[in-house]
N, C-alpha and C positions, 0 to 999 in steps of 0.2 A: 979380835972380833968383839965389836961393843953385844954388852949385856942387854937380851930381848927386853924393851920396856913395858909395862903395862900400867894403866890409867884406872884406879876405878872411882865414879861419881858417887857419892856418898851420900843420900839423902833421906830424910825422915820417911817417907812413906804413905802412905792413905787407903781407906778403904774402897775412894772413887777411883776406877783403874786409868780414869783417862789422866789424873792427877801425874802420872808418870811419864808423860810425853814429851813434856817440855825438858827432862831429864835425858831420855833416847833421842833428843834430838839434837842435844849437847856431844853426847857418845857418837852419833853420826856423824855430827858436822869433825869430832875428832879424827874420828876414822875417814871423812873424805880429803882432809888437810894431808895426814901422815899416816898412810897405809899401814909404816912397818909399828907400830903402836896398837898394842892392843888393847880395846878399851869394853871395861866391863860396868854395871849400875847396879849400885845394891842401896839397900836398904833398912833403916835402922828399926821401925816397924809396921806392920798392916800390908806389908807388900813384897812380895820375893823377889829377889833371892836375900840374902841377909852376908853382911859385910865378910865373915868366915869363905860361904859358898861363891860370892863371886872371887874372891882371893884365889881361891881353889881352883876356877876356872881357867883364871889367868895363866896359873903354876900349870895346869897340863896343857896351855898351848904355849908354854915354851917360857914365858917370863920369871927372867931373873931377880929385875925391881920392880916393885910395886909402889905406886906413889897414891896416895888415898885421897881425892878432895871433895872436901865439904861443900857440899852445895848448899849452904846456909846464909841467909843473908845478915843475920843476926848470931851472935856466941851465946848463946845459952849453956842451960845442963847439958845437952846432950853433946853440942860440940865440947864445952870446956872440960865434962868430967866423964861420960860414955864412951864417946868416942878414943879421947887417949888409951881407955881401957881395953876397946876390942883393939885398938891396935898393939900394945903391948901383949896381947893375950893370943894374938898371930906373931906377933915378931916369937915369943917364946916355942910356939907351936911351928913355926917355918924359919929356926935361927939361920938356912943359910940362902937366904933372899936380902936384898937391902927394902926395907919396909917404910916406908916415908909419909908422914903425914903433913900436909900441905895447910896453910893459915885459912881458913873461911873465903870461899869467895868474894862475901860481902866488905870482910875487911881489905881488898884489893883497889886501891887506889883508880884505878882504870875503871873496875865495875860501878866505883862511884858517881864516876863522870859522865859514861855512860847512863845511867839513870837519870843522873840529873840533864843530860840531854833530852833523852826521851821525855823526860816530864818538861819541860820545856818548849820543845820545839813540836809535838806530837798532839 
C-alpha cells in the first residue's frame, strides 16, 4: 500500500484575510483533481496556521509524506534561508515522515509560460 501523501501550500501570509484565497483555491482545486491527497495551507506570517501546525495536521489525518510548496513567485530570504530551516526543524522533529521541499512555484518552467500567456493574450 503506497504511503498517505500530503500537500501543504506554503505562503507568506498577510494581515488582509482575503489575501489568502487565491491560496485555498489552489488547495481546492488539488483536492478536487486527487481526492486521495491531502492538502493543507500554511503560512510563513500574519496568518494561520504556520508551516509546523499544518504539518501536524496532515500526520493525524494519516500522511506519511509530506511535500512542502512554496507559493512564491520570486527566491528571496524567506524561501532560500527560512523556509529550508522550518523544514529541516520538522524533518528533525517528525524523523519518520519523508519531508520534501519542492523548488518555488515561480521557478517552474510552466508557471512561466502561463503568465506570459495571460499577460498576453488577457
Amino acid at each position: 500500500m503506497a504511503a498517505t501523501r500530503g500537500v501543504v501550500l506554503f505562503a507568506h501570509g498577510s494581515r488582509d484575510p482575503l489575501w489568502r484565497q487565491p491560496i485555498e483555491r489552489v488547495a481546492a482545486r488539488i483536492r478536487e483533481r486527487d481526492a486521495q491527497v491531502l492538502v493543507s495551507c500554511a503560512y510563513l506570517e500574519l496568518t494561520e496556521p504556520d508551516l509546523a501546525t499544518a504539518t501536524a495536521q496532515l500526520l493525524a489525518q494519516g500522511a506519511h509524506r509530506v511535500h512542502v510548496v512554496p507559493m512564491f513567485l520570486g527566491v528571496g530570504q524567506h524561501v532560500r534561508d527560512d523556509l529550508p530551516r522550518l523544514v529541516a526543524e520538522l524533518k528533525a522533529r517528525h524523523p519518520h515522515i519523508e519531508l520534501t521541499l519542492q523548488p518555488a512555484i515561480g521557478e517552474d518552467a510552466r508557471l512561466i509560460e502561463l503568465m506570459a500567456q495571460i499577460a498576453l493574450f488577457q
